[in-house]
PARO-184537 format. One line per field, with one value per residue (C-alpha): residue number from 1; x, y, z; residue in three letters. Coordinates in steps of 0.02 Angstrom, whole numbers, plus 50000, padded with zeros to 5 digits. Example, Ala and Ser with C-alpha at 12.3 -4.5 7.8 and 13.67 -1.06 7.14 Angstrom:
BEGIN
nr <- [1_2];
X <- [50615_50684];
Y <- [49775_49947];
Z <- [50390_50357];
rest <- [ALA_SER];
REM end
This chain:
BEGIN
nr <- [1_2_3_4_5_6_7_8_9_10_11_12_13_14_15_16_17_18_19_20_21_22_23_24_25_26_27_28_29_30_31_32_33_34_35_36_37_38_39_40_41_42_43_44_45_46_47_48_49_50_51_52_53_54_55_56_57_58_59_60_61_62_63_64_65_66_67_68_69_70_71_72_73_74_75_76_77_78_79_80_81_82_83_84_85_86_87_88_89_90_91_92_93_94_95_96_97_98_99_100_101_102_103_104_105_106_107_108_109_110_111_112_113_114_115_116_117_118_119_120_121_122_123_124_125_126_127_128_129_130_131_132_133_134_135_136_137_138_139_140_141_142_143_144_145_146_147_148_149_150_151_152_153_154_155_156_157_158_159_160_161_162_163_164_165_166_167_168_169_170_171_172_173_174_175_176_177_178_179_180_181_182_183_184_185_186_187_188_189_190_191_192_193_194_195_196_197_198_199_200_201_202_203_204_205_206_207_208_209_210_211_212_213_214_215_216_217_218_219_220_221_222_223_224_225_226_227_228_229_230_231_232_233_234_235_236_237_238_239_240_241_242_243_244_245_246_247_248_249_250_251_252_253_254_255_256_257_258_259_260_261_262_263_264_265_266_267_268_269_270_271_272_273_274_275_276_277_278_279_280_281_282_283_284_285_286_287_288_289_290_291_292_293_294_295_296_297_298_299_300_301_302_303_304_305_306_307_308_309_310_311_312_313_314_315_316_317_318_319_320_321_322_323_324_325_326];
X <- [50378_50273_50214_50047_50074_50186_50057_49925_50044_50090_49898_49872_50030_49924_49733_49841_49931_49765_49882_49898_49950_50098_50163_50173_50176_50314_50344_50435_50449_50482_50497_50455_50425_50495_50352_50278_50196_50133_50090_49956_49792_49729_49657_49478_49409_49363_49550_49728_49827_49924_49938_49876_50005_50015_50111_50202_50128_50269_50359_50535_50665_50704_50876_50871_50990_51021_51035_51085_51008_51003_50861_50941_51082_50981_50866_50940_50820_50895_50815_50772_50749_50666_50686_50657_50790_50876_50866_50758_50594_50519_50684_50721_50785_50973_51095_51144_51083_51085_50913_50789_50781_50638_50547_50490_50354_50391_50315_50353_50304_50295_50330_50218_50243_50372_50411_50558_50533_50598_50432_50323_50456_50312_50206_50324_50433_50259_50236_50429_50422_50258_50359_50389_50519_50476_50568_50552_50633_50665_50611_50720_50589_50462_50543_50616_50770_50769_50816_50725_50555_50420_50245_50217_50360_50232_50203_50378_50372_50268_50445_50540_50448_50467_50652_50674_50586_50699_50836_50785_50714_50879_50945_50877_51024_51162_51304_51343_51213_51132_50945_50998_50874_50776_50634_50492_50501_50317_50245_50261_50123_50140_50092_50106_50024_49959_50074_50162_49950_49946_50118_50035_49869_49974_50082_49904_49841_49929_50108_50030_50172_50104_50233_50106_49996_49905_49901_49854_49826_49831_49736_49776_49688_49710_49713_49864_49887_49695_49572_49585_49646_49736_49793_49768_49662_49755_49652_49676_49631_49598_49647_49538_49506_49338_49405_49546_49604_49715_49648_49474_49357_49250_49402_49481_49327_49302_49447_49404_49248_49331_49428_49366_49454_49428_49435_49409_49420_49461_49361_49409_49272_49378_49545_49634_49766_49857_49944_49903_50043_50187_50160_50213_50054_49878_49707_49731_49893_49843_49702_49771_49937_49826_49711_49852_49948_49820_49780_49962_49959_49812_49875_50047_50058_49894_49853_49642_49644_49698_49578_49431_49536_49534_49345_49398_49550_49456_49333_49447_49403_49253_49356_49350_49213_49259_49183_49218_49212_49366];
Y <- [51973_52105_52108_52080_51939_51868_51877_51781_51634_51636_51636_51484_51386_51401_51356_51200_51149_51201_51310_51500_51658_51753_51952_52002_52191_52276_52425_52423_52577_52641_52645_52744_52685_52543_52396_52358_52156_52119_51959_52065_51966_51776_51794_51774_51643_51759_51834_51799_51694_51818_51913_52075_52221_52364_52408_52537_52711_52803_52732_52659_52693_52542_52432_52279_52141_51967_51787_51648_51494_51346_51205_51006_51080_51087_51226_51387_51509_51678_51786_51967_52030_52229_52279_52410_52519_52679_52832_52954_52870_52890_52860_52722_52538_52561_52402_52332_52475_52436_52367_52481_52434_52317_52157_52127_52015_51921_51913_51778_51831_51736_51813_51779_51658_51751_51871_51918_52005_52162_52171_52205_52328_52480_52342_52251_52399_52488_52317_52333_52515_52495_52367_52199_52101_52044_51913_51856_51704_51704_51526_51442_51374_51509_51658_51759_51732_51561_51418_51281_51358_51263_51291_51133_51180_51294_51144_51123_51327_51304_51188_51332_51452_51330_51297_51480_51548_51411_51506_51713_51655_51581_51769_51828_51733_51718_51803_51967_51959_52125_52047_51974_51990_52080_51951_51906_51735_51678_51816_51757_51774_51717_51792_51782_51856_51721_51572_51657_51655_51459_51428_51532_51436_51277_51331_51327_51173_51016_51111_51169_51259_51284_51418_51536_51642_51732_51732_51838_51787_51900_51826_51653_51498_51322_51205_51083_51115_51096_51177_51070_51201_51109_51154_51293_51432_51581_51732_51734_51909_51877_51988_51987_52094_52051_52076_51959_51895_51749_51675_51715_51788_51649_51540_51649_51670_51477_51455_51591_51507_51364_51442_51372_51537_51712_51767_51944_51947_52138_52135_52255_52288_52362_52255_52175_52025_52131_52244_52390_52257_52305_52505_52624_52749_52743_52712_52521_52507_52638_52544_52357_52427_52506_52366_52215_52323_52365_52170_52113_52239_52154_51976_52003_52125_52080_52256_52271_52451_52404_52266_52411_52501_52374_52413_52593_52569_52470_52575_52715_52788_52685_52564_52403_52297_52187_52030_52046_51892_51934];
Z <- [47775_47834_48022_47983_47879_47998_48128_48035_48007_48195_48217_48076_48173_48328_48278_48203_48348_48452_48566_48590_48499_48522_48562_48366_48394_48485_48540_48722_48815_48989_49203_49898_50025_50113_50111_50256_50259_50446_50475_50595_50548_50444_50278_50272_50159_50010_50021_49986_50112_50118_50299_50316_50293_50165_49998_49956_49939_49832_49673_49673_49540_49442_49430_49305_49285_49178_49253_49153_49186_49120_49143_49110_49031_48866_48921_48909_49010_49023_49168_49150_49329_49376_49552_49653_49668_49762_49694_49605_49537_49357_49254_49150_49259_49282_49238_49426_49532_49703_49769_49890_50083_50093_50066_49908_49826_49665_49512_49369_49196_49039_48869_48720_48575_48450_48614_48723_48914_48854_48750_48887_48979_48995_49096_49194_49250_49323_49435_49474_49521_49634_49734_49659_49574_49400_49348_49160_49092_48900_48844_48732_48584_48574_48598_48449_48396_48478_48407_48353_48356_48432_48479_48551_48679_48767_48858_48953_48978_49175_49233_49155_49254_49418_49386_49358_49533_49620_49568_49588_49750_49813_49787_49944_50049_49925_50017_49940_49792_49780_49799_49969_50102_49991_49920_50023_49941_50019_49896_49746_49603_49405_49242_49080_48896_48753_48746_48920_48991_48945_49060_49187_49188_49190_49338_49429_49339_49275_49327_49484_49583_49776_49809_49687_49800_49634_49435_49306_49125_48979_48823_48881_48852_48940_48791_48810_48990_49054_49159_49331_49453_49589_49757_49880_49835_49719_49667_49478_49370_49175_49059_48900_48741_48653_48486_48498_48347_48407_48558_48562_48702_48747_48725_48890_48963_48966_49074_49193_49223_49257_49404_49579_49665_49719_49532_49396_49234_49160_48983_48846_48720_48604_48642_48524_48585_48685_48578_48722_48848_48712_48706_48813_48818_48815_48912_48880_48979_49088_49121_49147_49219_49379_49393_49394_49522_49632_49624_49670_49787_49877_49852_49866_50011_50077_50063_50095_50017_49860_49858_49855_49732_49592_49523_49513_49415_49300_49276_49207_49038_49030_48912_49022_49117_49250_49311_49487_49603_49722];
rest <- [UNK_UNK_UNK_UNK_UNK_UNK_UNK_UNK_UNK_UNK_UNK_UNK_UNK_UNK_UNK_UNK_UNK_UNK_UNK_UNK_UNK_UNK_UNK_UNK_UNK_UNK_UNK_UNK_UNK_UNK_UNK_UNK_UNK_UNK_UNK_UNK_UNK_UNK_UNK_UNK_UNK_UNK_UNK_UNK_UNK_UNK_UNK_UNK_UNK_UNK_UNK_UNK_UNK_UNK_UNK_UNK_UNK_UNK_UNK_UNK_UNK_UNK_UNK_UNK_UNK_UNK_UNK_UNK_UNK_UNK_UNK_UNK_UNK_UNK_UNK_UNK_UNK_UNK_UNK_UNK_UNK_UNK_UNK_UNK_UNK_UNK_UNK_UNK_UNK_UNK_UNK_UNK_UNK_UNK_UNK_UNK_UNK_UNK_UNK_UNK_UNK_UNK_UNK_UNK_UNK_UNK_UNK_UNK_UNK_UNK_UNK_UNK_UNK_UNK_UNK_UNK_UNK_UNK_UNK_UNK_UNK_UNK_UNK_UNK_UNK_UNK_UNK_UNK_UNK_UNK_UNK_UNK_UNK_UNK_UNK_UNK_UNK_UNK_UNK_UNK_UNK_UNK_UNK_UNK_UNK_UNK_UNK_UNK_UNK_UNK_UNK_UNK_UNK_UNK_UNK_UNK_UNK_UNK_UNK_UNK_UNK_UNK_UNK_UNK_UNK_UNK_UNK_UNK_UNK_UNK_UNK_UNK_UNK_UNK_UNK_UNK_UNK_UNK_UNK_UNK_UNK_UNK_UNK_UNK_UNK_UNK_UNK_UNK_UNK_UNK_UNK_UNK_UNK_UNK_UNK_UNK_UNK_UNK_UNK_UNK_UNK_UNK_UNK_UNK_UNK_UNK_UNK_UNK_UNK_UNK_UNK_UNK_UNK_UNK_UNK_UNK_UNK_UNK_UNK_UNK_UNK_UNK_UNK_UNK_UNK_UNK_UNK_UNK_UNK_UNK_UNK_UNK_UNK_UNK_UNK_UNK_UNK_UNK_UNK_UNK_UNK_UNK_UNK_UNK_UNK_UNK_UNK_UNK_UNK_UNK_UNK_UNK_UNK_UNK_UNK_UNK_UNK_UNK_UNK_UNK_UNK_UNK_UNK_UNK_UNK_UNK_UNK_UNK_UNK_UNK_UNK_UNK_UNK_UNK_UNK_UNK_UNK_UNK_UNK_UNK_UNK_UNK_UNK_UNK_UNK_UNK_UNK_UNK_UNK_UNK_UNK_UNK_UNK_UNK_UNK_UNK_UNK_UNK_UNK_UNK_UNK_UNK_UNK_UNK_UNK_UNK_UNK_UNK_UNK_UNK_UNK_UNK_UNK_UNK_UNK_UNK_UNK_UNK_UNK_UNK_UNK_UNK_UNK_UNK_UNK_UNK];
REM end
């Protein structure tokens, strides 16, 4: 079956189950400073309750690693975790390489129906190599290669994502683990693309997680999991293209409006449903790689300079608008 044809069907599944799309193309690619968080000042009202303190202004080099979890017993939920690392930045992440001094912020991200982490590898490993730890759980009906495939399973993915953050978190003081005393585990945001952007809304909704300071959502939707944002404030930052052929604009933008929070939403007039997430070059990724980072680096490390950076790496190329409300 051809890609394209395979994508359709994915795309007929979802309008039928009234869920989400999925990652159909793939093409993975790529990959300091010690961070500095000061609890030095209180969030204003409009900003992250995150204390004030700055991010990192150099690049890390990248180590990766696998954890395998399993949710109930009947969950399997195998963890692909990017971390800052020692040694030369701008090669490709290095299997168990010892972590960089520091305190890092965490990111969970959710893979796309028909996805797998290492999809989005030219994305995440930017976000890891700025000064985070992404941490990406490979769910166990709607990833490929999975089985049992079900759509409908979308809609146990935001206790995945809980159950899974339990467990990275609990790194930081596992004796001898090489992530030990290196999470700041009260930074912690949640993302996700398509099916992955419907577990992130719902870690903020019906799923609401408190321990989530931010979220982004690539082509996500809320349908199954609702639009009643619950808890303390988290800025959230939409990702959208305009010519989405799965999830639809308005159908993103909807939700967005919905959010009661400091809140952006990146538009892409020329975006498709995120194909630009799965390559590894381009003014799309350049684009949405620059502006999510300089947003976790303001909500994650409380950082205020990246805040007034975010409208200028959006604004790169001229290919993206962005409906700022921050």
């Amino acid at each position: 079956m051809s890609r394209r044809a395979a994508a359709a069907l994915v795309a007929t599944a979802l309008v039928a189950s009234a869920l989400v799309g999925c990652s159909a193309d793939r093409e993975p690619t790529e990959g300091a400073g010690t961070p500095t968080p000061e609890a030095t000042a209180t969030a204003a009202p409009s900003a992250p309750a995150i204390p004030a303190g700055s991010a990192p202004d150099g690049t890390f080099a990248l180590g990766v690693r696998q954890l395998k979890l399993n949710r109930d017993g009947d969950r399997p939920l195998p963890v692909t975790v990017w971390y800052p690392a020692t040694g030369r930045a701008g090669g490709k992440p290095t299997s168990g390489a010892d972590a960089a001094d520091g305190k890092f912020p965490v990111i969970m991200f959710s893979h796309g129906l028909g996805g797998r982490p290492d999809d989005y590898q030219a994305l995440l490993t930017r976000w890891a190599s700025a000064g985070f730890v992404v941490a990406a759980p490979t769910f166990p009906k709607t990833s490929r290669g999975g089985d049992e495939p079900n759509v409908l399973d979308v809609l146990n993915q935001p206790a995945d994502v809980s159950y899974a953050l339990t467990r990275v978190l609990a790194l930081d003081a596992r004796d001898g683990d090489p992530l030990r005393g290196r999470l700041a585990t009260d930074r912690v945001a949640a993302a996700g693309h398509s099916a992955g952007g419907v577990t992130t809304i719902g870690l903020f909704t019906a799923g609401r997680d408190e321990r989530l300071a931010a979220g982004i959502v690539f082509a996500g939707t809320g349908l199954g999991v609702g639009t009643a944002f619950a808890g303390a404030a988290a800025p959230q930052l939409f990702v959208h293209g305009e010519a989405d052929e799965v999830v639809r604009y308005a159908a993103g933008k909807a939700v967005y409006d919905k959010v009661p929070w400091p809140k952006a939403m990146l538009s892409l007039p020329d975006g498709d449903h995120g194909r630009a997430l799965l390559r590894g070059e381009g003014a799309a990724l350049r684009v949405v790689a620059e502006t999510t980072t300089e947003f976790l680096r303001w909500t994650l490390y409380g950082d205020a300079e990246a805040r007034k950076r975010i409208p200028t790496a959006a604004s790169r190329d001229d290919i993206a608008t962005l409906d700022d409300n921050l």
